[in-house]
C-alpha positions in Angstrom: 54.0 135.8 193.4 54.3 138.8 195.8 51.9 138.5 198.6 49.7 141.6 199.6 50.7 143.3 202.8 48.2 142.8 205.6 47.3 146.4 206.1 45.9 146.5 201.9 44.2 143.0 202.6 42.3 144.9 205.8 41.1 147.8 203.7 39.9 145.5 200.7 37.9 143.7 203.0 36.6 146.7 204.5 35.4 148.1 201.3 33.9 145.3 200.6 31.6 145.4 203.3 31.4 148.9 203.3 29.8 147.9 199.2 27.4 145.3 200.6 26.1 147.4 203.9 25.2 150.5 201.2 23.9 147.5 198.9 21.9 145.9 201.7 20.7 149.8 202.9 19.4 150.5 199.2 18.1 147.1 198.6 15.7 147.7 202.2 14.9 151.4 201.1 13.4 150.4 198.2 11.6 147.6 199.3 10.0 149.9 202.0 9.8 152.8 199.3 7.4 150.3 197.0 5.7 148.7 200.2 4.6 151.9 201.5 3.4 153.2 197.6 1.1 150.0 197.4 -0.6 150.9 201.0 -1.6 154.1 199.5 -2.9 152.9 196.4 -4.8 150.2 198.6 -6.2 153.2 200.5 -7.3 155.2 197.9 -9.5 152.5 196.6 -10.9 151.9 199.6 -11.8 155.2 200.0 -13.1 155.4 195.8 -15.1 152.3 196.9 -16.3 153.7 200.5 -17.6 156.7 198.5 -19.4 154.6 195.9 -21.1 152.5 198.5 -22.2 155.6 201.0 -23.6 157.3 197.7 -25.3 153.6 196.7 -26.9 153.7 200.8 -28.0 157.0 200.9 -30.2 156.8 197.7 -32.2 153.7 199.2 -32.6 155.6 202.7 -30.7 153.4 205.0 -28.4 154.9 208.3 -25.2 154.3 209.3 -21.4 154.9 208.9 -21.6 155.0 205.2 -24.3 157.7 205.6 -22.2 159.6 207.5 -19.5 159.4 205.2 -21.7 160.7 202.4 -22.7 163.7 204.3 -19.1 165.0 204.2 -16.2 163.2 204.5 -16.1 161.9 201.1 -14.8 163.7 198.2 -16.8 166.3 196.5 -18.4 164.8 193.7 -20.2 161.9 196.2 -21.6 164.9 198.5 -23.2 166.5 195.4 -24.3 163.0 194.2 -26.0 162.3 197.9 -27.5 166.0 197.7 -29.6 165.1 194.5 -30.7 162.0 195.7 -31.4 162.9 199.4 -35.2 163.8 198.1 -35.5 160.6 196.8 -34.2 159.2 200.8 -36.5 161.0 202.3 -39.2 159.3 200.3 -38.1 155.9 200.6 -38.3 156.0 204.5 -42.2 156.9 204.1 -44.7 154.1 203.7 -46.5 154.1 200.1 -49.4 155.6 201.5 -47.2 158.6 203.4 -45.3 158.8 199.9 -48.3 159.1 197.7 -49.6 162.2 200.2 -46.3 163.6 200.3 -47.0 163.4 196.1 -50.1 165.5 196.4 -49.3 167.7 198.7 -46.0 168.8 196.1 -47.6 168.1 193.1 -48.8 171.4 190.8 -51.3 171.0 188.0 -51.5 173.7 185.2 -54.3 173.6 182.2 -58.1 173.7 181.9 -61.3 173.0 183.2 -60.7 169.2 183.5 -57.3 170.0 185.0 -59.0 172.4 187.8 -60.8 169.2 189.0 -57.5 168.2 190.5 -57.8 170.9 192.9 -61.4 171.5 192.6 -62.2 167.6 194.4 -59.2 168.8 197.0 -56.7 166.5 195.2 -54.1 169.0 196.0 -53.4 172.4 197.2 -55.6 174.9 196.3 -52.7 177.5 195.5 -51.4 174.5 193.5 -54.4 174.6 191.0 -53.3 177.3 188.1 -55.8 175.7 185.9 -58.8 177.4 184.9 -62.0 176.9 182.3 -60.9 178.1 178.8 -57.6 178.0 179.1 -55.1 175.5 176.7 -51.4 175.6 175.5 -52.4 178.2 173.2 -53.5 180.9 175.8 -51.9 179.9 178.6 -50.4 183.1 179.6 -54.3 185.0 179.1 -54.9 184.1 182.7 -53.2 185.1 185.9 -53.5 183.7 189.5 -53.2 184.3 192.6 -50.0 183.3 194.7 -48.9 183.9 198.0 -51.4 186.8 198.7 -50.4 188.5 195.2 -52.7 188.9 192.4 -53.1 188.6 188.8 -49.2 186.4 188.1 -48.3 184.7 185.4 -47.8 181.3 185.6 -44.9 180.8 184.8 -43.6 183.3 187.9 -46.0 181.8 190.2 -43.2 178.4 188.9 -40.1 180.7 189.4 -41.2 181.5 193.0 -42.4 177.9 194.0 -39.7 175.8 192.4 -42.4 172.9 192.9 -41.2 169.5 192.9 -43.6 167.9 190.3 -46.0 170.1 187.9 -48.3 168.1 185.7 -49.3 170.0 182.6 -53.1 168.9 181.5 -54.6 171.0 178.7 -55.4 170.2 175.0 -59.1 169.8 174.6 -59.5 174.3 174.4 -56.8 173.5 171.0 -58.1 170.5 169.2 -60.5 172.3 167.3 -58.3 175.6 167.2 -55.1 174.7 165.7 -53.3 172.2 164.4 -51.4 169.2 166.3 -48.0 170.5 165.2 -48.8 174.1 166.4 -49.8 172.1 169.3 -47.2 170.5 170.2 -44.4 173.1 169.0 -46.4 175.2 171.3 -46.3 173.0 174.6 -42.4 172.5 173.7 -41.8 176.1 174.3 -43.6 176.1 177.4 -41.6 173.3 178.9 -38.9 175.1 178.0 -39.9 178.2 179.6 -40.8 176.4 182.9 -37.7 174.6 183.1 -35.8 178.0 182.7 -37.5 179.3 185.9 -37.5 176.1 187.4 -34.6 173.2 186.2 -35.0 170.8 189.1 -39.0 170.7 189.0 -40.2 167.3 187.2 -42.4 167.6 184.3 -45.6 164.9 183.7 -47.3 166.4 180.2 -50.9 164.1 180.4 -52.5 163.3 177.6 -55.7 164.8 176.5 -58.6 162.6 178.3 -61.4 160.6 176.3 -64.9 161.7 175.7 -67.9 159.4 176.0 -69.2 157.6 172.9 -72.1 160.1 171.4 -69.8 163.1 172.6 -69.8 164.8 169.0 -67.2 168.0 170.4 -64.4 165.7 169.2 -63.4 162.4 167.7 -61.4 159.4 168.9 -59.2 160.0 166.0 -58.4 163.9 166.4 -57.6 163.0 170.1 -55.0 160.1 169.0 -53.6 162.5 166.6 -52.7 165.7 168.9 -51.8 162.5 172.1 -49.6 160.6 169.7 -48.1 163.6 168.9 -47.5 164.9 172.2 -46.2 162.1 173.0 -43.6 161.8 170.6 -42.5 165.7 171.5 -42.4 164.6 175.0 -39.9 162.0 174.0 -37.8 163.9 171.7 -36.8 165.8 174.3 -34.8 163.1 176.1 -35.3 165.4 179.5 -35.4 162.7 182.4 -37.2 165.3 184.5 -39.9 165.7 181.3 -41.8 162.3 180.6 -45.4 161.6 179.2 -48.6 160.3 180.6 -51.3 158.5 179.2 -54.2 159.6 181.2 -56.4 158.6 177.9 -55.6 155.1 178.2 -56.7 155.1 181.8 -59.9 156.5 181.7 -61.0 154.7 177.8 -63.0 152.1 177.7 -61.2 149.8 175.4 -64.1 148.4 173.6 -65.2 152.0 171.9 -61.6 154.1 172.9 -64.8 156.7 174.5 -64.6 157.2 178.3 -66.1 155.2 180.6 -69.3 156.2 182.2 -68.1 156.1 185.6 -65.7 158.8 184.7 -67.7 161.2 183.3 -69.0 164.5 185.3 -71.9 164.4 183.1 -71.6 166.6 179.8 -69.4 163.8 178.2 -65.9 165.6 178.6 -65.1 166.6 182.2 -64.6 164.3 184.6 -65.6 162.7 188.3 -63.8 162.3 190.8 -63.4 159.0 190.4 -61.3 159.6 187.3 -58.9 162.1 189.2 -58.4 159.1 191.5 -57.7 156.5 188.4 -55.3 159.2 187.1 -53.7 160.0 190.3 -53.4 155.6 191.1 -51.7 155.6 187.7 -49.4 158.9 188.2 -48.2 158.1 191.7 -46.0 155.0 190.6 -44.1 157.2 187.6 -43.4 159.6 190.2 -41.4 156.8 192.0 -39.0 157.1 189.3 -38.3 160.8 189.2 -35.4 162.0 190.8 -36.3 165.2 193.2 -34.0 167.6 195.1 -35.0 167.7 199.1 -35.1 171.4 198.9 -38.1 171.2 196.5 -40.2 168.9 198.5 -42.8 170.4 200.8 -43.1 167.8 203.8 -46.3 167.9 206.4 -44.6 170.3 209.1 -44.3 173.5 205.8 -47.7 172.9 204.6 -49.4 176.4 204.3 -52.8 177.4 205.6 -54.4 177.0 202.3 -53.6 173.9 201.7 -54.2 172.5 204.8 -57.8 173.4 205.2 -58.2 171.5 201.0 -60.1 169.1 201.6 -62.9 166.4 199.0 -65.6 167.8 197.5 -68.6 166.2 198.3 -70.9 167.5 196.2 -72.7 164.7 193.5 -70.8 164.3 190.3 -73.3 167.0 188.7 -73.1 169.5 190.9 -69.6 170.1 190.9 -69.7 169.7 187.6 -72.4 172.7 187.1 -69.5 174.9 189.3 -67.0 174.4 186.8 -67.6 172.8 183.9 -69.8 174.0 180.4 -69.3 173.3 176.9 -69.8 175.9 174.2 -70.4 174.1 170.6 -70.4 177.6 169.1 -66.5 178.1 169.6 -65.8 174.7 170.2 -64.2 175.3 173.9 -64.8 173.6 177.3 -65.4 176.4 180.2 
């Protein structure tokens, strides 16, 4: 057998460590390549989870890094999440009692007579009263108010222009003897509709129409569960988070006659004392918890206006304020 000259056995050799250098350079690139690819994807999730837990701090109220993070160096979608919820932070770091004024203070009540007691008794903001004696769902836009020194404005712009954080729509017993529960209630739908046109971030409460006392004869216990149960359902067909229902009829009955109770009435039999705007108001304050609300439509101590700093109680006996308000005509079956 011919053996290989030494110079050809030299440049075999060479190649073949020339083949496993290049092999071992690849074999290392790689391995760095997929090393360096995992440490990203490790990142990212941090950061995914970072975001989720800044957004999951922010809503309770607490401070800290994670805060920080949600306020702008996340991504986009977690700042927009901590925007909606920042309303709901700035209520969790008041005390119940700071919370429940802070409620009153935002809270706007449209409908009748026994709706004006909200901000006749210095519940709430005068300027946050547009109810008035007469009015219902049916004729809601016959009367105009005054806002922000203008006259004679709709309601629903007097909404547009205060984007309020909570309105609570009371009215119903100016339509039970007037029209039936389905106009009713086909009626108060289009109203929420028109308010959450105007206004989409405000938070709807749609009360129920409030009991009479026993030997009241203007309506009955049944005609009241009739138009309430279907207000109710309404209410709930709309499947608006921001829109929910409220049984202020079950708060104020007394449950052995389904009348209201005599500590709640005004004295006529159908408008109320203040004691029941206080029930009603215990028995609101807790669904409001649950309501999401933007920060820019929350009106905190330091932007209360004039007028609704100097609200303050009424007073007067139970009879007296309700002789300022309150009248009931039989002949056309209204409450003034």
């Amino acid at each position: 057998m011919e053996e290989l000259p030494l110079a050809r056995i030299f440049y075999i050799l060479l190649a073949i460590l020339i083949a496993l250098v290049i092999g071992f350079s690849v074999i290392l690139t790689a391995r760095e390549y997929w090393s360096r690819n995992s440490v990203e994807t490790v990142s990212a999730d941090v950061t995914v989870a970072t975001g989720v837990t800044a957004t999951a701090t922010t809503s309770i109220g607490e401070s800290g890094s994670d805060v920080s993070a949600a306020s702008g160096e996340t991504t986009n979608g977690t700042a927009e999440t901590t925007e909606d919820t920042m309303g709901e932070n700035l209520l969790a770091a008041m005390s119940e009692e700071e919370r429940y004024a802070c409620y009153a203070n935002n809270l706007v009540v449209m409908g009748d007579s026994i709706a004006s007691g909200y901000h006749l008794y210095g519940y709430i903001p005068t300027e946050h009263g547009l109810a008035t004696g007469n009015a219902a769902i049916r004729n809601l836009h016959d009367y105009t108010y005054s806002y922000n020194g203008t006259e004679d404005m709709d309601v629903i712009d007097i909404i547009a222009a205060m984007q309020p954080a909570y309105i609570l729509m009371s009215m119903g017993m100016n339509d039970i003897n007037m029209i039936s529960s389905e106009t009713y209630t086909e009626t108060y739908h289009m109203e929420i509709e028109q308010l959450l046109v105007v206004s989409p971030n405000t938070n709807i409460v749609v009360t129920s129409i409030t009991p009479v006392e026993y030997d009241e004869t203007f309506t009955t216990v049944t005609a009241l569960n009739e138009y309430n149960s279907a207000l109710e359902e309404m209410v709930e067909s709309l499947g608006l988070e921001n829109v929910v229902f409220f049984d202020a009829f079950s708060v104020l009955e007394d449950s052995s006659n389904h009348s209201l109770k005599s500590e709640y009435s005004a004295g006529d039999g159908i408008h109320l004392a203040p004691a029941a705007y206080e029930a009603m108001l215990d028995a609101l304050y807790p669904i409001l918890d649950t309501m999401t609300v933007l920060a820019e439509n929350l009106i905190l101590d330091d932007e209360t206006d004039d007028t609704a700093e100097t609200t303050t109680a009424d007073t007067t006996t139970d009879t007296e304020t309700y002789d300022t308000y309150g009248t009931t005509d039989t002949t056309t079956q209204q409450v003034y």
